[in-house]
ROTIGU-719192 format. One line per 10 residues: number of its first residue (from 1); their letters; for each residue x, y, z of N, C-alpha, C. Coordinates in steps of 0.02 Angstrom, whole numbers, plus 32768, in hexadecimal, padded with zeros to 4 digits. Layout:
# residues N
NUM> a> X Y Z X Y Z X Y Z  ...
This chain:
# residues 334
1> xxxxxxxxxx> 802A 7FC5 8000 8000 8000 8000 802C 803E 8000  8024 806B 7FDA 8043 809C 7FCF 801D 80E2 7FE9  8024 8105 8021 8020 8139 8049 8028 818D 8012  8001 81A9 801D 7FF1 81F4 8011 7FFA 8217 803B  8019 8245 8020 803B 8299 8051 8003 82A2 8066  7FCB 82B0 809B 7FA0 82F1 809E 7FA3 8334 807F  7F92 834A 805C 7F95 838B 8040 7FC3 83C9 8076  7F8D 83B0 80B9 7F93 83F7 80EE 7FD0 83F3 80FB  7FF8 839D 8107 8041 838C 812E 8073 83B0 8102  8058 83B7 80BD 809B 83DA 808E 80A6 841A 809C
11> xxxxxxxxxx> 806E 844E 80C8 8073 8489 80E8 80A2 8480 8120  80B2 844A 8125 80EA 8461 8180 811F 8437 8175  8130 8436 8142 8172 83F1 812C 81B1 8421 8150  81D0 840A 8167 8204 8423 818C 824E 840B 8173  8240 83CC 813B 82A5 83E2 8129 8289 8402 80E8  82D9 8418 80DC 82E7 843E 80A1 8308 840F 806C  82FE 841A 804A 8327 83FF 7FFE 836A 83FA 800B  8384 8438 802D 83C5 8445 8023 83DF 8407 8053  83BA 8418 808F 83D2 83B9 80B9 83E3 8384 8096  839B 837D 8086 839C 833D 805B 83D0 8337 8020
21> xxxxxxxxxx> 83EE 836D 8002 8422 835C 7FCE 845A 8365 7FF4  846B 837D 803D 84B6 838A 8054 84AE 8333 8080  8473 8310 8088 8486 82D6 80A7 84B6 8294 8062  8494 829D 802B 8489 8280 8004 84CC 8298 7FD9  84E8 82CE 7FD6 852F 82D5 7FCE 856F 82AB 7FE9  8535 827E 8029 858B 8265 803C 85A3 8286 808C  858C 82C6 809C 85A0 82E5 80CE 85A5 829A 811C  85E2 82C2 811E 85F8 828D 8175 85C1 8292 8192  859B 82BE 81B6 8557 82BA 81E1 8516 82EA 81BD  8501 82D8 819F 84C5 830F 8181 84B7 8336 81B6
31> xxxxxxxxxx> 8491 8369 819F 8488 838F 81BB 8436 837B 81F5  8430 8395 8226 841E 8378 8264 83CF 8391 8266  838F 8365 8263 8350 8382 824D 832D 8370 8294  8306 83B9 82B3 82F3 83A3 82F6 82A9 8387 82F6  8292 8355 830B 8262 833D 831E 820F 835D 8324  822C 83A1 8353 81FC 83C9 8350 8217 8411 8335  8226 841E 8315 8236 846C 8307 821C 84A5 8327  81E9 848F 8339 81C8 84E6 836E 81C3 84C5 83AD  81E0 84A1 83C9 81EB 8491 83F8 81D8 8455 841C  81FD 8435 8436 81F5 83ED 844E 81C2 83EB 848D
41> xxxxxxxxxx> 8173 83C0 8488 8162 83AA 84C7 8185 838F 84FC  817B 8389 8535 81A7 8360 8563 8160 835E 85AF  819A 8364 85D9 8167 8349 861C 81A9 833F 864A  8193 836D 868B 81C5 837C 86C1 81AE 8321 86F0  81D6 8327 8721 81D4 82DA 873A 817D 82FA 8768  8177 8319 877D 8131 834F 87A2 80FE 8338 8772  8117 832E 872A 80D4 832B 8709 80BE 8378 86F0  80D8 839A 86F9 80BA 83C4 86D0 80E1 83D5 867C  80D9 83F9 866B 80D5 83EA 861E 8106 8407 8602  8122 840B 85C2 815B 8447 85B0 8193 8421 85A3
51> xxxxxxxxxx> 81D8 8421 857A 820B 8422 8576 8222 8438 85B7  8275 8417 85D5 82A0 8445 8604 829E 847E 85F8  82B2 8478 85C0 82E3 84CC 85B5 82EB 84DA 855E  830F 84ED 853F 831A 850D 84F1 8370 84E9 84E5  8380 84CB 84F7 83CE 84B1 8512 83D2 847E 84C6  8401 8461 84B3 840E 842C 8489 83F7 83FE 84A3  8402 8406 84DE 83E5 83B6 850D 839C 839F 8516  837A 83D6 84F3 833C 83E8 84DD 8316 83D0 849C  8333 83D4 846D 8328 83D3 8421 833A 8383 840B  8307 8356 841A 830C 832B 8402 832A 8326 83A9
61> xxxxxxxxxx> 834B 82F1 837D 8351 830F 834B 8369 82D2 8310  8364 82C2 82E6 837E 8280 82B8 83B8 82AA 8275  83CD 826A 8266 83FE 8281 8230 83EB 825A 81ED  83CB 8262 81BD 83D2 824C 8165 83F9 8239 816F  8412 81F2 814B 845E 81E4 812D 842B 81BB 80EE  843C 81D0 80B6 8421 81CA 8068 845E 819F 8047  845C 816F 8026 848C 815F 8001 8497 817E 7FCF  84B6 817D 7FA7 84CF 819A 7F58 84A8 816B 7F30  84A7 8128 7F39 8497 810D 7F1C 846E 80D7 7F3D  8421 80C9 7F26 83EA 80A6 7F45 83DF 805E 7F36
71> xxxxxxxxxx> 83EF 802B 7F67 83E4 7FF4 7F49 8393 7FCF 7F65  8362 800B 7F95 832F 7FE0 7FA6 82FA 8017 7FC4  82BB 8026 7FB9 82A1 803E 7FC9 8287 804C 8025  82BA 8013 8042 82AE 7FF5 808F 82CA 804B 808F  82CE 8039 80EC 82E8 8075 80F9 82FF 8064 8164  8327 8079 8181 8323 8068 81D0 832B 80B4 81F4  830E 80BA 8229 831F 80D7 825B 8356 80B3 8291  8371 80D4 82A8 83BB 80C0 82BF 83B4 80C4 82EB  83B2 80B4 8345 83B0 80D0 837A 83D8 80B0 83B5  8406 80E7 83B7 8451 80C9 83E0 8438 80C7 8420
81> xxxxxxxxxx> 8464 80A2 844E 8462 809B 8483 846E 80CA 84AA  8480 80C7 84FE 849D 80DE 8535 8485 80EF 856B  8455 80BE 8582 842F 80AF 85B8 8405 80CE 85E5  83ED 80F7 8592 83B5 8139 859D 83E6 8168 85C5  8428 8173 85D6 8443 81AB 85FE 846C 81D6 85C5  847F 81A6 8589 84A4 81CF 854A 847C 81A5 8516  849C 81BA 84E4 849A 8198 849C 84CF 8192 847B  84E8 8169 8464 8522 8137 843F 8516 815C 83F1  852E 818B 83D5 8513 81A8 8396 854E 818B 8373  8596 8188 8385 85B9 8160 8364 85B7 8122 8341
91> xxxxxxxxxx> 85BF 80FF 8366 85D4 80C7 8348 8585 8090 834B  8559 80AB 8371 8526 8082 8373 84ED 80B8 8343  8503 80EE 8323 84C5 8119 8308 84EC 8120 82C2  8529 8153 82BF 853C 8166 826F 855C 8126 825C  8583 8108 8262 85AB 80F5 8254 8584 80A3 8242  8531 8094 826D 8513 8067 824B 84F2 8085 8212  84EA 80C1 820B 84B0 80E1 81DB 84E9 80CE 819C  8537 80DD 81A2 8552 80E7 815E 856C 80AA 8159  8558 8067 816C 854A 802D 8163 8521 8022 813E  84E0 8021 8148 84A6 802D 812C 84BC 803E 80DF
101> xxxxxxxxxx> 84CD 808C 80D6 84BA 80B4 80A0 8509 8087 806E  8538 8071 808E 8561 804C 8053 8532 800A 8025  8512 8002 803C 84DB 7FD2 802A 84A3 7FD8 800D  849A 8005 7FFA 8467 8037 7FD9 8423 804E 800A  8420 803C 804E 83E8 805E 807B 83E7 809F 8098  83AB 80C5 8095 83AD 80F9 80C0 83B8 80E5 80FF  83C2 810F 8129 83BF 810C 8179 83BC 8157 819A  83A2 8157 81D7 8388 818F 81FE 83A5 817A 8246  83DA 81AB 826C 83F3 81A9 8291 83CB 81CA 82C8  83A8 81A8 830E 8394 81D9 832F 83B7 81EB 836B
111> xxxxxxxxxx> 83BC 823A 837A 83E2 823A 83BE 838E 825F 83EA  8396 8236 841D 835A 8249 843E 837E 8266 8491  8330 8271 849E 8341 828C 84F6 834A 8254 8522  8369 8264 8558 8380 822E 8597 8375 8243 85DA  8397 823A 8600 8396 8252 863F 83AA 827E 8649  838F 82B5 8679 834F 82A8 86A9 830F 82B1 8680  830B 82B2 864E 82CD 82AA 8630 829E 824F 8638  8283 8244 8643 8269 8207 864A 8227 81F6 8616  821D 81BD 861F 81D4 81B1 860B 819B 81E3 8607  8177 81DF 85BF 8177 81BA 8595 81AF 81EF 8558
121> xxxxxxxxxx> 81C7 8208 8573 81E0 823B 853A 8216 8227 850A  8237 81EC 8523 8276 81B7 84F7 8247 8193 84C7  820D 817D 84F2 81EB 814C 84B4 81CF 817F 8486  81A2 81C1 848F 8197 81EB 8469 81C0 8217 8435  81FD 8210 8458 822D 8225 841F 8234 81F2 83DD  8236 81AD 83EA 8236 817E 83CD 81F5 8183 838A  81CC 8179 83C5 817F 818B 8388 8177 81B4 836B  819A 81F4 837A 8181 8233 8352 81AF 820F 82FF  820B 8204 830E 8221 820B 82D0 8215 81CF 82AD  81E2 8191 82BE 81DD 8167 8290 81A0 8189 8260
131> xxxxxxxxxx> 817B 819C 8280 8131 81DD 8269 8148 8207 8245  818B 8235 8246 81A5 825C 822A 81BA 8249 81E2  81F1 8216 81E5 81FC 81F7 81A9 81D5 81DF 8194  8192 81BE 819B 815A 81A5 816C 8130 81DF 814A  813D 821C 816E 811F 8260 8161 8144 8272 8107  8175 8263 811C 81AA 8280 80D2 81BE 824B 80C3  81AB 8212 80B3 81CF 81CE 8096 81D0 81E4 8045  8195 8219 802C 81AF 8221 7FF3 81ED 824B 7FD7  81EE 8279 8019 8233 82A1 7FFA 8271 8282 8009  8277 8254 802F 82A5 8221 8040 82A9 81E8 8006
141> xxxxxxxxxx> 8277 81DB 7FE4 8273 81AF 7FA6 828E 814E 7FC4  8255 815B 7FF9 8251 811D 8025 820E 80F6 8028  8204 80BC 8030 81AD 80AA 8040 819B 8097 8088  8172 80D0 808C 8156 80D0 80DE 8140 8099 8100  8136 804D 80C7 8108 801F 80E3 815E 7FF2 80EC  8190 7FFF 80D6 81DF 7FE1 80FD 8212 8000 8112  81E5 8014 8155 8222 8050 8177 822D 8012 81C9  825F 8008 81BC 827C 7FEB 81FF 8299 800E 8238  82B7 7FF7 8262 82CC 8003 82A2 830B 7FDB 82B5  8339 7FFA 82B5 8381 7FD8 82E2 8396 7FF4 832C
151> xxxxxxxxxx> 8387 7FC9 8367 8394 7FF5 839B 83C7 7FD8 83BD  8403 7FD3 83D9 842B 7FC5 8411 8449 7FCC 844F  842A 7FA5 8481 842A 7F9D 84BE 83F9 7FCE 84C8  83FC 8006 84E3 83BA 802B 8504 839F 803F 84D8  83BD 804B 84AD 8397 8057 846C 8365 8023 8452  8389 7FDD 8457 835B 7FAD 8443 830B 7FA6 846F  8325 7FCA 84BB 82C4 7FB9 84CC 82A7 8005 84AF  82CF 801B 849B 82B3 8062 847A 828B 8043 8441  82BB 802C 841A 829B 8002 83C9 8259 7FD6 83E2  8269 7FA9 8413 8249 7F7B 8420 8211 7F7D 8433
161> xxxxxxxxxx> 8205 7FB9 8459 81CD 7FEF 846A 81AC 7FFE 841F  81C4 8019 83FF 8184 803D 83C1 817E 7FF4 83A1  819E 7FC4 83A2 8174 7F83 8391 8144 7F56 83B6  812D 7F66 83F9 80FE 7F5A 8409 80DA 7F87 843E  80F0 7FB7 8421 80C0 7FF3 845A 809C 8035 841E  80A7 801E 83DE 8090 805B 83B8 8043 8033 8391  801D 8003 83AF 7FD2 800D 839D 7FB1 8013 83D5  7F66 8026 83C7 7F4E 803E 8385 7F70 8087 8373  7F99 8093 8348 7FBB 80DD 831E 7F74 810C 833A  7F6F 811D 8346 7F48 8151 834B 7F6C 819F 836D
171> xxxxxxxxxx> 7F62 81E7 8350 7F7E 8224 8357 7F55 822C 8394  7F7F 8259 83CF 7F47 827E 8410 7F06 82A7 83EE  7EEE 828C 842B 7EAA 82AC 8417 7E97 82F0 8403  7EDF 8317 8433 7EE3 8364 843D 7F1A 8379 83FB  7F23 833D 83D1 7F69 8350 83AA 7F43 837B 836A  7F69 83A1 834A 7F50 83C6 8314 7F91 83C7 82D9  7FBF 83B0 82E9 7FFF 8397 82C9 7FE3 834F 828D  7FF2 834C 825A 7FE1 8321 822D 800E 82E4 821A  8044 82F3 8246 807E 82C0 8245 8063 8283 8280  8043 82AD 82AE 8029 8274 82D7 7FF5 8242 82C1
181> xxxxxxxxxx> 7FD2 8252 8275 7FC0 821A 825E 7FD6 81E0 824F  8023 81E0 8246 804D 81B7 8230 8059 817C 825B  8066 813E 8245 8075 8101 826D 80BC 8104 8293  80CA 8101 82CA 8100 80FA 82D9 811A 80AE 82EB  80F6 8074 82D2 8102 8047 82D2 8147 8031 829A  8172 7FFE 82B2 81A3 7FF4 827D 8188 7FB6 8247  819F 7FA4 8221 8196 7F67 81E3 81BE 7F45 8203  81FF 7F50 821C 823E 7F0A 8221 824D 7F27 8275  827F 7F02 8286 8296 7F13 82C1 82D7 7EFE 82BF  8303 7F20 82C0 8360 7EE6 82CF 836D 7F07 831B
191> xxxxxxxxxx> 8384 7ED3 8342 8391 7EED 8386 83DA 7ECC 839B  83F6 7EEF 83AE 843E 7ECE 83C6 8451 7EF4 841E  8453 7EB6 842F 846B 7EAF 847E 8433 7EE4 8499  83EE 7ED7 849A 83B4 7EFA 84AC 83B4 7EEE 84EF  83A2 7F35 84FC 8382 7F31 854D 8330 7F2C 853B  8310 7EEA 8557 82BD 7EF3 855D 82A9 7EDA 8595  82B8 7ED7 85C9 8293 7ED9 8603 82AF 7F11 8632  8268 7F27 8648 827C 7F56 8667 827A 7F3C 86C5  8254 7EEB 86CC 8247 7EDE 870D 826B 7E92 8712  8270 7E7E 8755 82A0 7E32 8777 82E1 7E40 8762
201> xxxxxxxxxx> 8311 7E00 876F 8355 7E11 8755 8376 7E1F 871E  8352 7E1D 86F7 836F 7E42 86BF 8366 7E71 86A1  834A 7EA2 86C6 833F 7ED2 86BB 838F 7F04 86B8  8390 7F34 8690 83D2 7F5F 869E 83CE 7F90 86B5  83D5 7FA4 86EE 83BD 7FBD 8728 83CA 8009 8727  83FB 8019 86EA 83FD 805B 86F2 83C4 8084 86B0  83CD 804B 8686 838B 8073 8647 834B 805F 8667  833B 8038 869E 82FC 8050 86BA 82F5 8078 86E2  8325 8094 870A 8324 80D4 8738 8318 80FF 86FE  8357 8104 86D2 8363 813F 86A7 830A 8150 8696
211> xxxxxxxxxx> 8301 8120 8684 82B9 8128 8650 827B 8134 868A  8274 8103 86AC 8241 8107 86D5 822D 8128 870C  826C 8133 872C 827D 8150 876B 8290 813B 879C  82AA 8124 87E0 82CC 8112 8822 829A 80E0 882B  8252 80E7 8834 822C 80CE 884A 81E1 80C4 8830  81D9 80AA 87E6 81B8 80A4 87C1 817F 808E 87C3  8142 8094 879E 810A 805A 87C0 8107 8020 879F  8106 7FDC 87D9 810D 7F9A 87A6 80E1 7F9C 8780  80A0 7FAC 8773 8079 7FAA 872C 80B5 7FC4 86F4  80CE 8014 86F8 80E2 8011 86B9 8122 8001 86B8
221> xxxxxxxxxx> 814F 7FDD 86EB 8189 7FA7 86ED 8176 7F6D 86B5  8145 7F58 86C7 8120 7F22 869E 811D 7F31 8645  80E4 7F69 8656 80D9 7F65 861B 810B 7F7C 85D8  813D 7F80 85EF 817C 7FA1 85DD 81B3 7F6C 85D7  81B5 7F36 85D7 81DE 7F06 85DC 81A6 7ECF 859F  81D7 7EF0 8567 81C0 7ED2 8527 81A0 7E89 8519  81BD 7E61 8555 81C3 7E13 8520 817A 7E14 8541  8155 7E35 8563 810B 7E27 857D 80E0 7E44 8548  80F7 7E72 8520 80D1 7EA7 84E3 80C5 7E9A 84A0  80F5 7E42 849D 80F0 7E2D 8455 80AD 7E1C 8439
231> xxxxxxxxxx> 80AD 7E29 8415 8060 7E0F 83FB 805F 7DE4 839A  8039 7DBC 837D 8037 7DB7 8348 804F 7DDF 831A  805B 7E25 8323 8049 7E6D 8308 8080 7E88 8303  80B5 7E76 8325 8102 7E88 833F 812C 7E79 82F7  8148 7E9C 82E9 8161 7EA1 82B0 81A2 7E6E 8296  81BB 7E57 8279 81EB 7E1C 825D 822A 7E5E 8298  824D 7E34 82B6 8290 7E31 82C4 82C6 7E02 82C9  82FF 7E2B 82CE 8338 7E09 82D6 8361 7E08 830A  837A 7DED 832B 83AA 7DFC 8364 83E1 7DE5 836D  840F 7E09 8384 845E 7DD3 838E 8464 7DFC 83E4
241> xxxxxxxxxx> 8496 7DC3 83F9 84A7 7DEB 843E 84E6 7DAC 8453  8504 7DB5 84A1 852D 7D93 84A8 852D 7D6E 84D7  8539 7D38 84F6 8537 7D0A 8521 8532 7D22 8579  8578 7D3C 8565 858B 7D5B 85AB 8593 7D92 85BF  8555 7DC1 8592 8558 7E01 858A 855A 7E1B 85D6  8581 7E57 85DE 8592 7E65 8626 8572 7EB6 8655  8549 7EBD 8621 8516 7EF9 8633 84CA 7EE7 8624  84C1 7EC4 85E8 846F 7EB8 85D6 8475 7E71 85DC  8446 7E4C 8614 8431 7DFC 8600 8439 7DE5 85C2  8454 7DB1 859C 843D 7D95 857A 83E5 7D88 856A
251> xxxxxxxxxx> 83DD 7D57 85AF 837D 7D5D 85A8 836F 7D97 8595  8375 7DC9 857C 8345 7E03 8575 832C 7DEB 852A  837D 7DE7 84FE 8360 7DB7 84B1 8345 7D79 84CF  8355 7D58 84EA 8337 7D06 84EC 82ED 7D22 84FD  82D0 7D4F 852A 8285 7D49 8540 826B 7D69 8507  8286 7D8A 84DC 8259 7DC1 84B1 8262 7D7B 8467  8291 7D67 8459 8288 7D33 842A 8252 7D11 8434  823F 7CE3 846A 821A 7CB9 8485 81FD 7CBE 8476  81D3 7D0C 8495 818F 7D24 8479 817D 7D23 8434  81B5 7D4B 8416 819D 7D52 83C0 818B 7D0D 83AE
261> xxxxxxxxxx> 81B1 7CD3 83C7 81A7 7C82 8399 816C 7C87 83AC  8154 7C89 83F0 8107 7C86 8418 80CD 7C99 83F2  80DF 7CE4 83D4 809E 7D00 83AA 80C3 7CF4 834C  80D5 7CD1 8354 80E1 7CB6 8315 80F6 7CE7 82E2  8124 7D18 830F 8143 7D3B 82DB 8194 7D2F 82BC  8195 7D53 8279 81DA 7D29 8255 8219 7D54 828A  8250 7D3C 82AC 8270 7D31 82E9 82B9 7D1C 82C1  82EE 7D34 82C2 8322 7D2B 82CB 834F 7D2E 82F5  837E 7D0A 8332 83AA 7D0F 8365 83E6 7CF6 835F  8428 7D14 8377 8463 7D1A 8357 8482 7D12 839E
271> xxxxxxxxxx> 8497 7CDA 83D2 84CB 7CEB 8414 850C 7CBA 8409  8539 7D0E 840B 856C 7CF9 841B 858E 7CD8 8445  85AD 7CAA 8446 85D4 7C97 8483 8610 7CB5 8497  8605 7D06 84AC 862B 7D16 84BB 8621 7D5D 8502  863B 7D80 8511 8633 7DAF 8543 865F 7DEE 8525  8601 7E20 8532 8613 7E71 84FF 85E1 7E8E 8501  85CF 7EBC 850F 8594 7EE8 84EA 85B1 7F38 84DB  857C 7F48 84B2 858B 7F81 849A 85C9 7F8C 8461  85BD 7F68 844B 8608 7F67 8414 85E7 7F77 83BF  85A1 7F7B 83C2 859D 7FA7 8387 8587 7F7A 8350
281> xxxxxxxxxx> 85B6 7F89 8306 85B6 7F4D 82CA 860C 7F32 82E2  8634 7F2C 8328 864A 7EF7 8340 8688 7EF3 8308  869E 7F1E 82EB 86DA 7F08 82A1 8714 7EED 82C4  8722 7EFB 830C 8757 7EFA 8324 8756 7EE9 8350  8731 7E9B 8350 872D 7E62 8370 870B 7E38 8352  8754 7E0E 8341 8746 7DD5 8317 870B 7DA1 8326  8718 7D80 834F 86D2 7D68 835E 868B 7D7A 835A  867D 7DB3 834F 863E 7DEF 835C 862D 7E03 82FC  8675 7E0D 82E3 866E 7E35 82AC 8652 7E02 826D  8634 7DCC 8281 85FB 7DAE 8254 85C8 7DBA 8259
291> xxxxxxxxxx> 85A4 7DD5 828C 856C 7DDE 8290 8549 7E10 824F  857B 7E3B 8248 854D 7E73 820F 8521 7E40 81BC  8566 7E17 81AC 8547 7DE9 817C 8513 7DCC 818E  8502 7DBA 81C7 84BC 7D84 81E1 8488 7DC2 81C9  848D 7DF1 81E9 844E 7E1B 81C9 844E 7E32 8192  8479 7E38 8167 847D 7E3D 8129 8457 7E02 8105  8478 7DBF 8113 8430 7D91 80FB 83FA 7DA5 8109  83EA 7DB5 814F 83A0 7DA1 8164 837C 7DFC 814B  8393 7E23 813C 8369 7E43 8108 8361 7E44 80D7  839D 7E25 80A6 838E 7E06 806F 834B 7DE9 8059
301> xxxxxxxxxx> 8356 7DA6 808E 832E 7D80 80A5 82D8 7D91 8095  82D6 7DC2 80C0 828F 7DEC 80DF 8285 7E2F 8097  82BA 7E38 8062 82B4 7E5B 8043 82B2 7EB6 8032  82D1 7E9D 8071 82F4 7EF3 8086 8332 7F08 8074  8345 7EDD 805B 837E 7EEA 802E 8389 7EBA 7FE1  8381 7ED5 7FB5 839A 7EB4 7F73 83DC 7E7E 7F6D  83D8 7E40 7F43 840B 7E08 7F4F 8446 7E2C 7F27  842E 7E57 7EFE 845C 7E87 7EE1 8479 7EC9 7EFA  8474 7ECB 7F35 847A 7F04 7F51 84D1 7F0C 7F54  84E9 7F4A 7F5F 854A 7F4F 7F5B 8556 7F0B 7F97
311> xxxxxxxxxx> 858F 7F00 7FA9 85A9 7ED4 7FC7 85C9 7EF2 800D  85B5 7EBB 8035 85B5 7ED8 808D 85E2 7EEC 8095  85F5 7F3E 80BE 862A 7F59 80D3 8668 7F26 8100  86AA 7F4E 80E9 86E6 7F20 810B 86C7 7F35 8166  86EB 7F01 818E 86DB 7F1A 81D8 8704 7F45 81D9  86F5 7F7D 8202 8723 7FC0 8226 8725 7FC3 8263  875E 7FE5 828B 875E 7FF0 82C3 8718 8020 82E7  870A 8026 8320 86BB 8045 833C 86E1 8086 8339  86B7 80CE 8310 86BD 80F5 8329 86B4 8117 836B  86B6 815D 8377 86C0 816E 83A7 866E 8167 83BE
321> xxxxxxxxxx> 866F 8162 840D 862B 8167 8430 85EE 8190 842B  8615 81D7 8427 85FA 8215 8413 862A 823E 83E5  8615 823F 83A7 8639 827B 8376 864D 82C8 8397  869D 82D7 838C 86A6 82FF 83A1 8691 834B 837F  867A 836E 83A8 865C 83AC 8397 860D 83A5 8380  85E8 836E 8395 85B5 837F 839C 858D 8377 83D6  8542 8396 83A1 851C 83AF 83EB 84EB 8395 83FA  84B3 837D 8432 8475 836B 841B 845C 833A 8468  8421 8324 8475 8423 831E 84B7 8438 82D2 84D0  8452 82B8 849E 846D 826F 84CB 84BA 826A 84C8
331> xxxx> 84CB 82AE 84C9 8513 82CB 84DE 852B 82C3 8523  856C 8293 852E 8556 827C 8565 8583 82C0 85A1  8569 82BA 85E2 8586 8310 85F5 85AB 82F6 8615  85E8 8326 8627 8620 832B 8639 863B 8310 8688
């Protein structure tokens, strides 16, 4: 099924051309498109309403990375880790996006808000830019009905979240924004070394503070700890993770696999026998640095990528954590 602009949404389109051709040039980091442009909702821990402040740490925001050259109409949102207290834009955000784009895929890098910002405003950052990019999938020259999701480690219950927390799609009631018509549900899911429980021992104790708060309520402990949220409906994923991973359970993939076989969705799982997390696309560790080919089949596979598509990047060492000289709120502070 092929999706139509709204007429009215082409009145508030917010990138420019010139973006879209300085991503698509090739540029090291495109240029940086904020989420909300007139200003980001939020919510004080009090509950009352508003953004902190006008700060970078403020401006939720994603990055285009366009290939030169297109081998698939798919397309992913990228969403790095760092245990809701930073974001990993390095080596778990650009540096997978220009993975991606050697291969002929778009990708969309998001840097979202963290702490002390809490719930629900990480998952809402999330939803707004999958809504966003389905908003402009045509000026992106993408199809809105195969836009995926790559999230790692906190990122992954981030991903893992808009795959089973975004029905029924429906915009607020009070919303008058036309982007909130948009699905923020994903088509695919790839998750590597995912945090999804947010409750018992395997939980990772600091992205549920980060996210939830000190002292959370077990309802939404619960309902927040993915492998309980799978449903028929849950979108095809993939997962790899590592044995003796030494910050995220292993079980976090083993319970969220489970489920998917449970509701009989198509499920891929990848454990290493080895001890690591956070190592990215892993080039520089041998043992680890196969994993990228496994998903390279398995979107093949699923058709998110062409059998003809260029040929999988050499492994590289992980760039840096955070790119130097930039700005944005999962910058981690000093």
């Amino acid at each position: 099924m092929t999706r139509r602009l709204p007429p009215k949404l082409c009145s508030l389109l917010v990138f420019s051309l010139a973006q879209i051709l300085h991503a698509q040039a090739g540029a090291a980091i495109p240029p940086a498109i904020e989420l909300w442009p007139n200003g980001a909702p939020g919510q004080w821990p009090s509950g009352a309403p508003g953004a902190r402040g006008n700060t970078e740490a403020d401006k939720p925001r994603m990055y285009a990375f366009l290939p030169k050259t297109r081998s698939t109409s798919a397309a992913v949102l990228v969403i790095p880790g760092g245990g809701y207290e930073h974001v990993a834009m390095g080596h778990e955000g650009f540096q997978i996006a220009t993975w991606l784009n050697a291969q002929g895929m778009p990708a969309f890098v998001l840097d979202y808000r963290v702490a002390p910002y809490q719930f629900p405003i990480e998952i809402d950052d999330g939803r707004r830019a999958m809504r966003l990019i389905r908003a402009h999938a045509a000026e992106y020259g993408i199809d809105p009905d195969r836009l995926g999701v790559w999230g790692s480690s906190a990122g992954g219950h981030l991903a893992s979240t808009l795959g089973t927390h975004c029905e029924p799609s429906k915009p607020p009631a009070t919303s008058a924004d036309p982007i909130d018509t948009e699905s923020c549900k994903p088509d695919f899911m790839i998750l590597e070394y995912p945090v999804i429980s947010m409750e018992g021992t395997i939980a990772h104790t600091g992205s549920r503070k980060n996210l939830l708060g000190p002292d959370p309520d077990p309802a939404l402990v619960h309902e927040y700890s993915n492998q309980f949220a799978v449903t028929p409906q849950t979108p095809p994923t993939f997962i790899w993770a590592t044995e003796d991973d030494p910050t995220v359970p292993v079980e976090n993939s083993l319970d969220f696999y489970q489920a998917l076989v449970r509701a009989q969705v198509p499920a891929e799982l990848h454990i290493y026998e080895y001890k690591d997390h956070g190592c990215g696309l892993c080039g520089s560790i041998v043992p680890l640095s196969t994993w990228p080919g496994l998903l390279r089949n398995w979107l093949q596979q699923h058709s998110y990528l062409p059998p003809n598509a260029p040929p999988l990047p050499a492994a590289e060492p992980n760039s840096a954590f955070w790119p130097q000289g930039l700005t944005g709120p999962g910058r981690p502070q000093p």
